[in-house]
C-alpha positions in Angstrom: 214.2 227.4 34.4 211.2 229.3 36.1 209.5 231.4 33.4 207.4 234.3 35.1 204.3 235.6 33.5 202.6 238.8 34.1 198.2 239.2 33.4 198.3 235.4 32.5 194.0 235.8 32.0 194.7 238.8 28.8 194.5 238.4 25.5 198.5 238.0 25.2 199.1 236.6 28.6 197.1 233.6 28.7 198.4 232.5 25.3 201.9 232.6 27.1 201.1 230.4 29.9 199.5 227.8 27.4 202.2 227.6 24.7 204.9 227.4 27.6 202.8 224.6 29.4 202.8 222.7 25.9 206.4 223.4 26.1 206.4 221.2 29.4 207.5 224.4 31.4 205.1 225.0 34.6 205.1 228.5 34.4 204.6 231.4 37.4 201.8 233.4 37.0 201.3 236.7 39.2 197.9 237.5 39.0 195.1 239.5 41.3 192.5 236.9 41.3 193.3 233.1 40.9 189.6 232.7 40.3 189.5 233.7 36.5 192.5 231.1 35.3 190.4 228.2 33.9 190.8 225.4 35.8 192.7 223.1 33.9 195.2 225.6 33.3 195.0 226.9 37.5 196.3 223.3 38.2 199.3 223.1 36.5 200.7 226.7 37.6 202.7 228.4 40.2 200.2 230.9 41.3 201.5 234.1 43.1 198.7 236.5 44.3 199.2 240.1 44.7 198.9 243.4 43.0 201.6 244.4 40.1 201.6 248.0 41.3 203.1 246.6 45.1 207.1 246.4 44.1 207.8 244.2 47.1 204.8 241.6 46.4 206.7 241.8 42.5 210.2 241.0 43.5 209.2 237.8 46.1 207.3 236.8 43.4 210.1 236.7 41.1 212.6 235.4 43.2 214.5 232.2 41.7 213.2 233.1 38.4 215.2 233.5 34.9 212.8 234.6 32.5 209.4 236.8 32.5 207.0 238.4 30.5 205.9 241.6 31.8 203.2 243.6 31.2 202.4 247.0 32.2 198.3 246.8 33.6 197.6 250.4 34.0 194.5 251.2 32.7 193.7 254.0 30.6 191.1 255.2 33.2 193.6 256.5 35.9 194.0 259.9 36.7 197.8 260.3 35.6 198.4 256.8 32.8 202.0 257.9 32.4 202.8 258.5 35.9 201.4 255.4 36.5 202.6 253.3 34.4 206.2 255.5 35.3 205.6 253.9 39.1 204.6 250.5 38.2 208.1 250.3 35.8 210.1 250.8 38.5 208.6 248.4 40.9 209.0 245.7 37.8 213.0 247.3 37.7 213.6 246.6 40.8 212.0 243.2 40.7 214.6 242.2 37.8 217.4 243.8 39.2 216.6 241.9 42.9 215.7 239.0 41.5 218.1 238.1 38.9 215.8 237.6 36.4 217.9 237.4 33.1 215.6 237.3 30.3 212.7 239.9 30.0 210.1 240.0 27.4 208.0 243.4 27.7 204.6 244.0 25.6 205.2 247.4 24.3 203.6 248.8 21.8 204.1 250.7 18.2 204.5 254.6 19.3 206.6 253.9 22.3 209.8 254.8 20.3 208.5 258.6 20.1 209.5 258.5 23.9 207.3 261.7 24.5 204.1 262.9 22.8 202.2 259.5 22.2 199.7 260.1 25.3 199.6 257.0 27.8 202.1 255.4 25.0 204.7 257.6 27.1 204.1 255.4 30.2 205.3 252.3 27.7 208.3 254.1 26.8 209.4 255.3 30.1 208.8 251.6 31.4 211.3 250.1 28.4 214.0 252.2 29.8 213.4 251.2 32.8 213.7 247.5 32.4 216.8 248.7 29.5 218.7 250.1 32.7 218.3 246.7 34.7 221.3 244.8 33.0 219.0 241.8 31.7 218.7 241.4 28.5 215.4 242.6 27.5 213.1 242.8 23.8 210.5 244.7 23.7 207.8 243.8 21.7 206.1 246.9 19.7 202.7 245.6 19.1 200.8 247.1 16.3 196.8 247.7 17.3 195.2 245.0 18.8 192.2 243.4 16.8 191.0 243.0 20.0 190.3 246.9 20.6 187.2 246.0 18.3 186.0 244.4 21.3 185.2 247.6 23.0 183.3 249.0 20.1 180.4 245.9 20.0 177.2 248.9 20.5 178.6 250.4 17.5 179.4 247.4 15.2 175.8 245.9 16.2 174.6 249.7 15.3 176.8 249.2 11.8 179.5 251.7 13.4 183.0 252.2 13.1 184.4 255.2 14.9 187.7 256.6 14.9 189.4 260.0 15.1 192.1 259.5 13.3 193.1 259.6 9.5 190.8 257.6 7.8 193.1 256.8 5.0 196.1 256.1 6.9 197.3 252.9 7.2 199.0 251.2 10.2 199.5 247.8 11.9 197.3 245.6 13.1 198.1 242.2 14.8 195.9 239.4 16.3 196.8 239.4 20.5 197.4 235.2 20.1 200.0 235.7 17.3 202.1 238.3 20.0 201.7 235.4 22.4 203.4 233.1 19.8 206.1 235.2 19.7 206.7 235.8 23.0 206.6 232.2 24.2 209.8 231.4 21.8 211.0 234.3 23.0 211.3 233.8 26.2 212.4 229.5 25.4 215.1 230.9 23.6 218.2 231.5 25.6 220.4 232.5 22.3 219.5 236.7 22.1 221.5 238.9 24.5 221.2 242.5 25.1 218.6 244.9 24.6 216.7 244.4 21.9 213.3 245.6 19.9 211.0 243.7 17.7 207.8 244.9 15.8 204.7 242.6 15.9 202.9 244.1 12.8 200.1 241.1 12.0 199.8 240.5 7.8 199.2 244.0 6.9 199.2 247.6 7.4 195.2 248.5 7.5 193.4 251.8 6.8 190.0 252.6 8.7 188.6 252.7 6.2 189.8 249.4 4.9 188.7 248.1 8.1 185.7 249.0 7.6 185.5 247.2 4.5 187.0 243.7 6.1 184.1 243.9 8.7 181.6 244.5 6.5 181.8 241.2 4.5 183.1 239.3 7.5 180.4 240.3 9.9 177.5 239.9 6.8 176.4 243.0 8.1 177.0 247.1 6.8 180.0 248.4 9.0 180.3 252.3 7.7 183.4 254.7 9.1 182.2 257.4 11.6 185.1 259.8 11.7 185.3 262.1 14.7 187.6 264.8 15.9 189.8 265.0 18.9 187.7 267.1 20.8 184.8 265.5 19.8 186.8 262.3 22.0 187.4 264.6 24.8 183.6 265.3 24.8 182.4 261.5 24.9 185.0 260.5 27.6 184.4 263.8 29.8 180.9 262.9 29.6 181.4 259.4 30.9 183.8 260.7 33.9 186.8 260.2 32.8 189.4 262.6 34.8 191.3 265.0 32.3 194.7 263.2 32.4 193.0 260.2 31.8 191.0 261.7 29.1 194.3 263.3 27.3 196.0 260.0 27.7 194.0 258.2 25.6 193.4 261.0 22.6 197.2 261.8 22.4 197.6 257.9 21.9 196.2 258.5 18.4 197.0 262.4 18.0 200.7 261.7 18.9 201.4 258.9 16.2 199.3 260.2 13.1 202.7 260.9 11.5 204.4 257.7 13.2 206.2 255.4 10.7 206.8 252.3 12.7 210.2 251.9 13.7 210.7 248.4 13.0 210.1 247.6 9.3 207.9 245.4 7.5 209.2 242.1 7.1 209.5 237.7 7.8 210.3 238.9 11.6 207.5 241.5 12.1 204.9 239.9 10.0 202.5 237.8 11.6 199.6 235.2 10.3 196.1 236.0 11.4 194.1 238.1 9.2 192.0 240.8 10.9 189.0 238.8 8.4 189.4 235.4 10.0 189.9 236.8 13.4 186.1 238.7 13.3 184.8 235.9 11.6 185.6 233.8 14.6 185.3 236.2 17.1 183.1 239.6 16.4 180.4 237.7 14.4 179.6 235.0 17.2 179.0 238.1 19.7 177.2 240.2 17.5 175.2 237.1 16.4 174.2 236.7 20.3 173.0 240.5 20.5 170.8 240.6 17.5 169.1 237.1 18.8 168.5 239.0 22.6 165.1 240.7 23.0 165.6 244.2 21.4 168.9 243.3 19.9 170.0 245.0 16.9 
């Protein structure tokens, strides 16, 4: 069976290819730029190039195949996320439908079951109906935050920042981008689930900010304290950096949309993954901030 995998160089994609490689499956990657699969891996793929937003590059590329893992790449930067992200569904609809693709494994995320409201989290949503009114049978994985968010936030952690506008206290999901992998992988091996289907990917435990804060504080050895901003005070600092407006209310109502959000997939042995958001910036935030501090002027 050819297994199709969408952004194989992400956090969750390239954790795909290399479980389903170890699975003795070659897989087919559709990527822009060939160039940033490591080598070893480029050399036992099927490597389509093209663009995920070209619908006609998408279904050649998954002709033949009968599973895929599909990812929406719009970036939070565009002009109109949801429209976007509405467009790019449809060209990965299509590509099932054409193709005959007959399992589908979509990285979606916690909020997309508001269906409106939820910012870019609305382009999510509109692409799981999408790929729901294709006839394959689909799961949607609704991903909790990604510890890998903190990524974008290394000036402030190596300034001992946290910044967030949302409720400090509140607590929510967060989930370690290799454990989704790990899930989609046997997802997609396993030939057994029909029909539409949705499944939280929560990591151990439901953090607060402020508990975040805490975690990074002893795992980094450094003084991480919250910095909590308003919604406007976002708009600001995005406006200021050029962000266009739609782009700019796409990313605040991602957080402003699900303040209230109870998840709806519950806590339990099926949503709960391993990796604790500790071990994860022990081995991954501490190295980087480590580098900065020993560069001339580091913090």
């Amino acid at each position: 069976m050819t297994v199709v995998v969408t952004t194989p160089t992400g956090h969750v994609g390239s954790r795909v290819v290399r479980l389903l490689l170890q699975a003795g499956v070659r897989p087919r990657v559709l990527l822009r730029d060939p160039s940033r699969l490591e080598p070893d891996v480029r050399a036992r793929v099927d490597v389509r190039t093209g663009d995920l937003t070209d619908g006609g590059y998408v279904s050649e590329a998954m002709a033949g195949a009968g599973a895929a893992f599909l990812v929406d790449p719009t970036p939070h930067t565009v002009a109109d996320p949801v429209g976007a992200s509405r467009r790019t569904g449809a060209g990965l609809a299509a590509a099932v439908r054409e193709a005959g693709v007959r399992r589908v494994v979509f990285l979606s995320s916690v909020g997309a079951e508001l269906r409106d409201g939820a910012g870019h989290l609305d382009g999510l949503a509109a692409v799981e109906e999408q790929l729901d009114a294709t006839g394959a049978d689909v799961l949607h994985l609704r991903c909790g935050y990604f510890f890998t968010n903190l990524l974008l936030a290394l000036d402030d952690l190596a300034a001992g920042r946290l910044t967030t506008s949302d409720d400090p206290d509140r607590t929510l999901p967060w989930t370690d981008p290799r454990d989704i992998g790990d899930i989609a992988a046997a997802r997609l091996l396993n030939d057994t689930w029909h029909g539409r289907t949705v499944q939280g990917v929560h990591g151990p435990e439901d953090l607060s900010w402020r508990r975040v804060a805490e975690i990074l504080t002893a795992a980094l050895g450094r003084d991480v304290r919250l910095r909590v901003v308003s919604d406007d005070d976002v708009r600001r600092t995005l406006a200021a950096a050029g962000l266009p407006p739609g782009a700019v209310e796409g990313i605040v109502g991602m957080t402003a949309g699900t303040r209230a959000l109870v998840p709806e997939q519950p806590r339990d042995v099926v949503t709960t993954t391993p990796t604790t958001l500790s071990a994860w910036a022990h081995a991954h935030l501490r190295p980087l901030l480590a580098t900065r501090r020993a560069e001339p002027g580091g913090a």
